[in-house]
N, C-alpha and C positions, 0 to 999 in steps of 0.2 A: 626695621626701617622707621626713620622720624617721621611726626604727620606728616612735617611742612615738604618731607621728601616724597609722601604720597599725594598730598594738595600738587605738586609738579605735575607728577606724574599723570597722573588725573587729567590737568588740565592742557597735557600735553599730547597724551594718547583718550582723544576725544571718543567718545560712545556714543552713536545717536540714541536719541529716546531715551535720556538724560537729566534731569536737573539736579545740578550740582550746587549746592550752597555752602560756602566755608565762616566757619564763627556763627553760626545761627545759634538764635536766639534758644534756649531749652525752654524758655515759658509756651511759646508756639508747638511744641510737642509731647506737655504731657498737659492734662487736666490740675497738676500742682499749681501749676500757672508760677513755677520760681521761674529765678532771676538766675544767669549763667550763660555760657556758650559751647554746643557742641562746634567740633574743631570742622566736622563734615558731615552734612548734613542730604543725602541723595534721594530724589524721588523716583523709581523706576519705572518707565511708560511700557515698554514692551517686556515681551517674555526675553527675545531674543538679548535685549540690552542687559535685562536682571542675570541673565547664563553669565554673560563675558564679565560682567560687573563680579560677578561671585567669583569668576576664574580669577580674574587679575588682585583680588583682596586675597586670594586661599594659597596663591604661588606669591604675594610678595609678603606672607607671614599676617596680614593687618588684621585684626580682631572686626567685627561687626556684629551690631544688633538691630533686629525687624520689628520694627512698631508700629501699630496702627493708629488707634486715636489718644495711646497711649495716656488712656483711662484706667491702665492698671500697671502704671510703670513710673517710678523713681529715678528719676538721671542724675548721676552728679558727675563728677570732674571724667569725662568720657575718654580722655589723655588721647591713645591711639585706635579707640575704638568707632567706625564710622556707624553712623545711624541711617537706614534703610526702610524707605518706607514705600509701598507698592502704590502704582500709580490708577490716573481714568480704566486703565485698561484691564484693570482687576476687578471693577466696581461694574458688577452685571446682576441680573435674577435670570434663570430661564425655567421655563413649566412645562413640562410633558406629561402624556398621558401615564395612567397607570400612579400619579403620587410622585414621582419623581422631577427633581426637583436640584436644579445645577447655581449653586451661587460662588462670587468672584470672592476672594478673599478679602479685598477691601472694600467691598461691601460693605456698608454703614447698617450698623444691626437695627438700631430701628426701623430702616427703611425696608430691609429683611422681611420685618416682623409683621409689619402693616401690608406688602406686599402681598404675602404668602397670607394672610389672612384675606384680602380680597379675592385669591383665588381657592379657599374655603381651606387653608391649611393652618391649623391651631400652634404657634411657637407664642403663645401669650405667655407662658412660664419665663420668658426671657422678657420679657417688657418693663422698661424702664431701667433695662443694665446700658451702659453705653459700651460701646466700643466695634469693632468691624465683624465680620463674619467668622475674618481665619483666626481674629485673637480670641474671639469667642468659642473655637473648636480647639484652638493649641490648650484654651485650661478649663474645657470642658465646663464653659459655664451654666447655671441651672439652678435648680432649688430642690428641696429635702426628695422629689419624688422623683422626677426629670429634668436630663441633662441634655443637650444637645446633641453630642455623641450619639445618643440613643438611638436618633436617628442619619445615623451618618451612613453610609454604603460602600465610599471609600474616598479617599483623600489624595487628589494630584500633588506634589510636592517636588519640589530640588531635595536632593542628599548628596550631601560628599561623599566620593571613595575614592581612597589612593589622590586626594587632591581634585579628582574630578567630576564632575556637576551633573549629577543624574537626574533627567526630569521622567517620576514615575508616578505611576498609580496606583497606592494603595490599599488593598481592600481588609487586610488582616492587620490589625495595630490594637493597642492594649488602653486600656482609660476608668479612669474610676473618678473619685471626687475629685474637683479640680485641677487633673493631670489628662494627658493624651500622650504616649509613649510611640512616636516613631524613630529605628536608629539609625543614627547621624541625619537626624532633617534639620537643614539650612531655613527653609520656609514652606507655609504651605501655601499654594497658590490659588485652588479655588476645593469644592468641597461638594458631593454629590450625597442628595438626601433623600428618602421615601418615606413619607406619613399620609396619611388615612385622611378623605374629605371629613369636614365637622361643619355646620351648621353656622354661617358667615355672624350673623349676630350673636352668638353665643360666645366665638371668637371674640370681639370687638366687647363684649361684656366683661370676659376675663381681661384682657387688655386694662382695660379702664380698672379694675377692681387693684388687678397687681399695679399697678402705678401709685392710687391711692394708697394702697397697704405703704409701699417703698417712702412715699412723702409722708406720710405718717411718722413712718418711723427713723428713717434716713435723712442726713444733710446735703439733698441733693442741688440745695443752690451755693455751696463753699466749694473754696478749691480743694479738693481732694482725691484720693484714688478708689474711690468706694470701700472694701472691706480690707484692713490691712493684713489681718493674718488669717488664716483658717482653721475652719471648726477643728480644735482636734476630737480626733477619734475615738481616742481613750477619756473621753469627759461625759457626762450627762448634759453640761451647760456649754455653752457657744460660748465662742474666742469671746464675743464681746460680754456677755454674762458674765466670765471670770472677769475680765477687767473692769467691770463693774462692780461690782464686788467689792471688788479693793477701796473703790470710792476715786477711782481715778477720773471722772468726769469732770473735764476744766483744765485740767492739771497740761502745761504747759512747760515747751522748754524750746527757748529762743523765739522765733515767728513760727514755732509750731504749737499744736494745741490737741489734745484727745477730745471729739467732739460734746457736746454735752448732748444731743438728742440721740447718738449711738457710738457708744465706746469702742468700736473697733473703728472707726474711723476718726484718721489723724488728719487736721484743717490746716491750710497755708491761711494764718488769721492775718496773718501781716507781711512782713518781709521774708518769710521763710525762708533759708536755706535748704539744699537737699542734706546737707550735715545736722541742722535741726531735726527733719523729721526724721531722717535714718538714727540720729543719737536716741530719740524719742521714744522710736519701735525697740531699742533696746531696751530699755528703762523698762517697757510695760514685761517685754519677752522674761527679762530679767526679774521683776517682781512677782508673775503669773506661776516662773518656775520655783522661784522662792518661797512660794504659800502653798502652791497645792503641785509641784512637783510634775509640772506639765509642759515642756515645751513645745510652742508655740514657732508653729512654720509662715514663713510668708506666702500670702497669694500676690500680694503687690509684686511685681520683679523690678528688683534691683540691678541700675546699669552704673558703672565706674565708681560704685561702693565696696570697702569690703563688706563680704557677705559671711 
């Protein structure tokens, strides 16, 4: 089916609890801050609206992807693919006894963080990453010792099967660095946690330190997508060590740029395109496996690129 036949469609067979944007703008949805237009751009306020919305995209064939502050996402020419972003009605905390601990998926992770730290719960290992709750658990974000996941208990989610839109709870799912393995998950909707009280100022000490560390070392006032590829496994040295290495710091191509304070991060210095930086990540992918024989996977995701 053509968008302009699903933009009809859409705006014919109305869904409440809906906002429906067509040609938006792509700088409004990722951290790249380019220039472009997705073709459909939807906000989902209820659960009920997000079901029927997924049904009507999975039976008329249309491709879709879920973003959050899409601080770790690359969009380019999105053709028939609709962009899906969960609404007010995701964005919750809730505390109960015993360490447990229920957040919305769109939940804003810092808000998260400072949250659960007022009611004595330690997630300062994620301080100063951006992005929501549920994109923060789809790629298990963390650092060399803990990961989010670690403490996850189980995961409400939509899945597909046979076309139809399963809303479950899952307690048994698979996750290592950078990955969380549920099959066929559409989205995940909010995320139920359990960790141990810790000492409110000690919390808000680490906080402050990991922030420090990240500005120290991070370009966290450029447009960018934080770390573009990840550590591999088979190395001693981090993605961005290898590409350091090489002497790529600077090294530019079009309005895109490999940072000069941390070489896994790729900078919109100007006019960027998303074909800039997607040409760019290859170039490094390409050189990194050229010298030491290592290919280099993306943490950034790729939307209406090939991959």
């Amino acid at each position: 089916m053509e968008i302009n036949e699903i933009k009809t469609l859409l705006a014919i067979n109305k869904i409440d609890n809906l906002d429906i944007f067509f040609d938006y703008e792509i700088r409004n949805l990722s951290t790249f801050r380019l220039s472009g237009k997705c073709p459909i751009f939807i906000i989902a306020n209820s659960e009920d609206a997000l079901i029927s919305l997924l049904s009507f995209l999975e039976s008329s064939g249309t491709g879709y992807y879920f973003i959050g502050r899409g601080s770790n996402t690359l969009i380019g020419d999105c053709g028939k693919t609709v962009i899906i972003k969960l609404g007010k009605k995701f964005d919750y905390i809730e505390f109960n006894d015993g360490g447990h601990i229920t957040a919305g998926a769109s939940c804003n992770l810092g808000k998260f963080i400072i949250k659960c730290a007022k009611n004595k719960y330690d997630f300062s290992f994620l301080a100063g990453i951006p992005g929501t709750v549920g994109g923060a658990a789809s790629g298990n974000c963390g650092n060399q010792t803990e990961s989010l996941c670690d403490y996850v208990e189980s995961i409400e989610c939509l899945r597909i099967s046979k076309n139809k839109i399963l809303k479950e709870k899952i307690k048994l799912f698979k996750y290592g660095y950078r990955f969380l393995k549920i099959d066929n998950l559409a989205v995940i909707t909010r995320i139920f946690l359990k960790k141990d009280e810790t000492e409110r100022e000690l919390i808000y000490n680490n906080i402050r330190e990991n922030i420090l560390k990240k500005k120290a070392s991070q370009p966290l006032g450029s447009f960018n997508c934080g770390c573009f590829f990840k550590n591999p496994l088979n190395s001693k040295k981090t993605a961005g060590e290898l590409i350091d290495s090489l002497g790529l710091k600077g090294f530019s191509y079009g309005g895109a740029a490999i940072s000069i304070k941390h070489a896994n991060f790729i900078e919109n210095y100007g006019e960027a395109t998303s074909e800039d930086i997607y040409n760019l990540s290859k170039i490094i992918a390409g050189l990194v496996n050229e010298r030491f024989r290592i290919k280099l996977e993306y943490e950034v995701k790729i939307v209406g690129l090939e991959n």
